[in-house]
C-alpha positions in Angstrom: 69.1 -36.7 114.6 72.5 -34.7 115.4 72.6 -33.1 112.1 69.0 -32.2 112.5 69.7 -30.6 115.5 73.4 -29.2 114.9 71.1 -27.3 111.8 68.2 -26.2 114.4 70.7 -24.6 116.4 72.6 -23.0 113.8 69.7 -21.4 112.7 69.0 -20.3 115.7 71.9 -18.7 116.7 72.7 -17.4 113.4 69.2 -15.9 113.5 69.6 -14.3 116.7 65.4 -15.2 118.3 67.4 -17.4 121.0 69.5 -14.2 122.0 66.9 -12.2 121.7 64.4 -14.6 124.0 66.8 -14.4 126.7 67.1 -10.6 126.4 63.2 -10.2 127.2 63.6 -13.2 129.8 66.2 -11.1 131.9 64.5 -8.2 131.5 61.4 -9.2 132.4 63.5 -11.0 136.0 65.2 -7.9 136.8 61.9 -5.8 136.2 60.1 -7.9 138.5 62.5 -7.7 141.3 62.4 -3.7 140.6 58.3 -4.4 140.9 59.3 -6.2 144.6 61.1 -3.9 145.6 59.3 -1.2 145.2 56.0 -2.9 147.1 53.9 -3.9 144.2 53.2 -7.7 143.1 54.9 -8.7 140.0 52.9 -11.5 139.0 49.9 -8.9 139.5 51.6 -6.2 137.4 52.4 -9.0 134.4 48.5 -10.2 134.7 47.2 -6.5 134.9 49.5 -6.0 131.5 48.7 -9.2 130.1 45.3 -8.7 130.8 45.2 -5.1 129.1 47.5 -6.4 125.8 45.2 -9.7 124.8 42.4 -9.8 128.0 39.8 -9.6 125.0 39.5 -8.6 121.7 39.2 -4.9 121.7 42.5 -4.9 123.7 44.5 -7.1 120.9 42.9 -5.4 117.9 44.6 -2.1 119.7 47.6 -3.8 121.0 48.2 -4.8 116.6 47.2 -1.0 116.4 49.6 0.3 118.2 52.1 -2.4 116.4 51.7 -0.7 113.2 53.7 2.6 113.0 56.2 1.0 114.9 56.8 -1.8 112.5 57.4 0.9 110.4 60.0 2.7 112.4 61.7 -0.8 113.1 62.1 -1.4 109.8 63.1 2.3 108.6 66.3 1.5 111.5 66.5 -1.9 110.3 66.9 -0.8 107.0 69.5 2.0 107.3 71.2 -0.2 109.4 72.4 -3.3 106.9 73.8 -0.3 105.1 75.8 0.9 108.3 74.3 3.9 108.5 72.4 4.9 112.0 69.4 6.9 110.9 68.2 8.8 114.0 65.8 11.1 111.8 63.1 8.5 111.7 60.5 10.8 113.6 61.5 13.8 111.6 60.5 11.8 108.4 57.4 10.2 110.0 56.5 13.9 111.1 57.2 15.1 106.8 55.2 11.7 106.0 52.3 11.8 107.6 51.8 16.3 107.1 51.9 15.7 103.3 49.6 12.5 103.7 46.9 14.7 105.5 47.5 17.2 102.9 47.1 15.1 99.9 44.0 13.4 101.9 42.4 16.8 102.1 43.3 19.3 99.3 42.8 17.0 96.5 39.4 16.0 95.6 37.3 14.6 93.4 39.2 11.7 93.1 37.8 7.5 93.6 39.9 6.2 96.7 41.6 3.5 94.1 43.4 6.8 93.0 43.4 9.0 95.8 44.1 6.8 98.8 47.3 5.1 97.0 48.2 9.1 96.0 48.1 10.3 99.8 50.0 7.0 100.6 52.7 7.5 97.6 52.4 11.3 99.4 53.8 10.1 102.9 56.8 7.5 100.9 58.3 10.3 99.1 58.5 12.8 101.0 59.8 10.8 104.0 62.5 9.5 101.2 63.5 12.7 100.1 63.9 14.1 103.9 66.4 11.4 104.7 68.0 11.6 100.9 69.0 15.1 102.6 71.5 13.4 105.5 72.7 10.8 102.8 73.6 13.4 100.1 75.4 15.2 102.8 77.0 12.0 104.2 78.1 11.3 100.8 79.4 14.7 99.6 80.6 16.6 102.6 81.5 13.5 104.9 79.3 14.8 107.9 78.4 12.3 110.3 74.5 11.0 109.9 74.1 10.7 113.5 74.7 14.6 114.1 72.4 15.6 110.7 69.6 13.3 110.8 69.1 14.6 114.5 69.5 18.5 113.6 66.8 16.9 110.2 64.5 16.2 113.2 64.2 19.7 114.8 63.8 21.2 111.1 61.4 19.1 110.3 59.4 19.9 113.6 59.6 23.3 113.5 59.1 23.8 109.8 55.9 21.8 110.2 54.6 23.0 113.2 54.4 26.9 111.8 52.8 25.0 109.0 49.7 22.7 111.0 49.7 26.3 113.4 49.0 28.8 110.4 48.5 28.2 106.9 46.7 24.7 107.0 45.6 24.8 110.5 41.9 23.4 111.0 39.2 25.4 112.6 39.0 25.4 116.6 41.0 25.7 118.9 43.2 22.2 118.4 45.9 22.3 116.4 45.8 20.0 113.6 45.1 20.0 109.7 41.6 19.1 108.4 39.9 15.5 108.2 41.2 14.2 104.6 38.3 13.0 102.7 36.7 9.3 102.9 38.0 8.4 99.6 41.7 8.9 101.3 41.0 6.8 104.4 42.2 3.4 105.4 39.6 1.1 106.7 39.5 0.8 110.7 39.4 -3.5 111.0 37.5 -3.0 114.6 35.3 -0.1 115.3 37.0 2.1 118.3 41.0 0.9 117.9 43.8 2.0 116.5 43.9 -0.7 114.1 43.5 -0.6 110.4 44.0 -1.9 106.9 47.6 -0.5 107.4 48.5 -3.7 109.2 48.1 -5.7 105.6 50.7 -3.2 104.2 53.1 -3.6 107.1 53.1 -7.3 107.0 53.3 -6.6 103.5 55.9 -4.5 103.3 58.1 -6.8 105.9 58.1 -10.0 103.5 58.8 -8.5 100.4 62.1 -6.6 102.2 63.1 -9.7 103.7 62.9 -11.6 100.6 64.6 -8.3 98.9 67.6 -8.8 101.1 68.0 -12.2 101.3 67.3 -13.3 97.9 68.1 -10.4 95.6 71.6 -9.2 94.1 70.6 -5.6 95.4 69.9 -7.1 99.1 73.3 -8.8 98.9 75.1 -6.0 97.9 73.3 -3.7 100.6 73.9 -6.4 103.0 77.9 -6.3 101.9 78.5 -2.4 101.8 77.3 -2.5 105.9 79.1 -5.9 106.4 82.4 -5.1 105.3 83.2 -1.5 103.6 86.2 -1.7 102.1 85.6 -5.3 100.6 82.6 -3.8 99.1 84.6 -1.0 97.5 87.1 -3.5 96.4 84.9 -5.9 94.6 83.5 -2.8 92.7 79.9 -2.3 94.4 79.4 1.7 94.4 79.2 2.7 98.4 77.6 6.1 98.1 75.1 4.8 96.1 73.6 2.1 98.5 73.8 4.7 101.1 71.9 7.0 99.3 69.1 4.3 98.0 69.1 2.8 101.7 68.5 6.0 103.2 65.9 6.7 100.7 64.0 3.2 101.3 64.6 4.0 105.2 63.2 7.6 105.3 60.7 6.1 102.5 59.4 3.2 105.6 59.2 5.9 107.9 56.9 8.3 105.8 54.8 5.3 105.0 54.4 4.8 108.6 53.5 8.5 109.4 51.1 8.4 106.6 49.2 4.8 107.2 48.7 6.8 111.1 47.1 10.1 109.4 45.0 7.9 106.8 44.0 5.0 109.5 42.7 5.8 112.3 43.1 9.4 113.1 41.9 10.9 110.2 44.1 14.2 110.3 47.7 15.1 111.1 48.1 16.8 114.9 51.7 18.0 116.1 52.3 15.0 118.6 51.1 11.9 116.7 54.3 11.3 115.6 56.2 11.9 119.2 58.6 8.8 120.2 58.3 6.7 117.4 61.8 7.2 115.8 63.5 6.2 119.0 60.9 3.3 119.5 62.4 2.2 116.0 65.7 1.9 116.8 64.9 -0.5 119.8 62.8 -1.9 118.2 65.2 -2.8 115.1 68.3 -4.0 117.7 65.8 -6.2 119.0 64.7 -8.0 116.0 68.5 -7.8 115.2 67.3 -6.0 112.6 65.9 -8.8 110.1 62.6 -7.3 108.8 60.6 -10.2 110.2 62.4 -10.1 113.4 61.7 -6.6 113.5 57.3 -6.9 113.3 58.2 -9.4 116.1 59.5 -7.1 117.9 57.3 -4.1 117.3 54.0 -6.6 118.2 55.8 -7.4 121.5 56.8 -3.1 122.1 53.1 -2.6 121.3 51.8 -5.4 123.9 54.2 -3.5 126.5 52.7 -0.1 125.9 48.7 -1.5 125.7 49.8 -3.5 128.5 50.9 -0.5 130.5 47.9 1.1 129.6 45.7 -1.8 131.1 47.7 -1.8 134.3 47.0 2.3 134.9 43.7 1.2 135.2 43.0 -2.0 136.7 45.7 -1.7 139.6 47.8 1.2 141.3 51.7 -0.1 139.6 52.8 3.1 138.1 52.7 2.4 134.0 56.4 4.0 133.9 57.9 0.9 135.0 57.1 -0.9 131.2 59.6 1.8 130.4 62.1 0.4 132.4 61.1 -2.7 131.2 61.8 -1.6 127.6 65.0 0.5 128.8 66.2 -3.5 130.6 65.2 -5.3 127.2 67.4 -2.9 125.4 70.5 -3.0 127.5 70.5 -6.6 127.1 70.1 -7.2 123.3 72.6 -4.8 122.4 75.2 -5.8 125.3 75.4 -9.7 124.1 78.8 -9.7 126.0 76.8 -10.1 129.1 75.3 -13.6 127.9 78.9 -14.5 126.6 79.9 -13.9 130.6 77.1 -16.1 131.6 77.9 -18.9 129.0 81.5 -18.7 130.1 80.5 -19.2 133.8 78.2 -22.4 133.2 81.1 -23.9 131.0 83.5 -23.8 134.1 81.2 -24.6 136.4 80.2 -27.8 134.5 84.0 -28.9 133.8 84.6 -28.4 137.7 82.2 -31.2 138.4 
């Protein structure tokens, strides 16, 4: 019975969900006192946004909506981050992703959607790849932080897109987005009215087989190793550049998925600010699920409960929805400051040897 439980907890602590558990727990305690404080109820505010993530089940199909394109941006961080690189170009990617999905959705035609929706999918992968093989080619070659290019990447990719929705491949009327791409390039909405869709299946999907990739494959090891520990990496021959480059490709690869499985779902078109938010959604999202692809969907179902949540508690009660930011901004601080739960542990342990 000891071993079985010296195991359980080695598992859980080498897998982080205990840390992370007590991240959303003290969060959650230090948002409701802000909630107090403030005058508002806090066990009304976490019903209201209860209520509004899982009340029924037009509110969870959305809530696993609104999961979707940010289990893609988790794992696009998650991803670039086993390699030790911090990829902050997720929504410039996304953006590239999901303009050439609507493209490919609309332009090409004739097609049966066996062909055409993977095409428009395939669309969104490589060109989000190729926009982050930019930062890693110059990360590689000219030694320029990734930080500073896949940010300046971001504004590029913007502004390069927006003339592009705004003039050339701008729809008729007087909203600015590209034309609906055709039926045979549309993912299948699962319930009528939400945001969610057959892209869910990939996600999931997508989330085993990189978890199994990394933790059961030479190439995950060796991934895994080059973020781990550099210069033992280099020393026992594995090629550093190289996993940057194919790790940055895979993350800017996740991230153009994710923009493309939102223009092929449930929108139907690509429109400027669809996009907006998600890459730095990732990268909390990613620390939270300390960024093990399963830990990461986790994670992104819980940020997407949070933000239908939110949406619930606009409506049904006068708590201002900007407080499940601070609520996200708490959970944050806490998962990626562990030293604060070190203090906390330390204090317990003296406490109990006094007695």
């Amino acid at each position: 019975m000891k071993q079985f439980k010296g195991k359980f907890k080695s598992v859980m602590t080498k897998s982080g969900i205990l840390f992370s558990i007590a991240s959303m727990v003290l969060a959650l305690a230090i948002c409701a006192i802000v909630i107090a404080i403030l005058g508002y109820s806090p066990l009304e505010a976490y019903r209201a946004m209860a209520k509004g993530a899982f009340g029924n089940s037009y509110n969870f199909s959305q809530t696993i909506g609104i999961a979707i394109p940010l289990i893609f941006s988790g794992l696009s961080m998650a991803i670039a981050a086993k390699v030790g690189v911090f990829n902050i170009g997720i929504e410039g990617q996304m953006l590239v992703g999901s303009f050439a999905a609507a493209l490919t959705g609309y332009y090409i035609k004739g097609l049966p959607m066996v062909i055409h929706l993977p095409l428009a999918i395939l669309s969104g992968i490589v060109m989000g790849g190729l926009w982050a093989l930019i930062a890693a080619e110059l990360r590689n070659f000219l030694h320029i932080n990734e930080v500073i290019l896949t940010i300046m990447l971001n504004y590029v990719a913007q502004y390069v897109v927006s003339y592009l929705v705004n003039f050339p491949f701008k729809a008729e009327g007087n909203v600015v987005r590209t034309e609906y791409v055709q039926d045979t390039a549309r993912l299948s909405v699962l319930v009528p009215h939400t945001r969610l869709s057959s892209g869910i299946f990939i996600a999931l999907l997508v989330a085993i087989l990189l978890a199994v990739i990394l933790k059961k494959t030479k190439f995950g090891y060796e991934l895994r190793a080059v973020g781990t520990n550099p210069l033992a990496a280099q020393s026992a021959g594995i090629n550093q550049k190289k996993y940057i480059r194919l790790a940055m490709f895979i993350s800017g690869a996740l991230a153009g998925l994710g923009g493309a499985g939102e223009v092929l779902g449930y929108c139907g078109y690509y429109i400027p600010t669809m996009t907006q938010g998600y890459g730095f959604d990732g990268i909390a999202i990613a620390t939270m699920g300390q960024n093990n692809p399963i830990g990461t969907v986790v994670s992104a179902f819980l940020f997407g409960a949070l933000r239908n949540g939110a949406a619930g508690m606009n409506q049904t009660t006068s708590i201002p929805g900007e407080l499940i930011e601070v609520l996200e901004a708490l959970i944050i601080l806490f998962v990626s400051t562990p030293g604060i739960f070190k203090y906390i542990q330390k204090q317990v342990k003296m406490r109990k040897a006094g007695k």
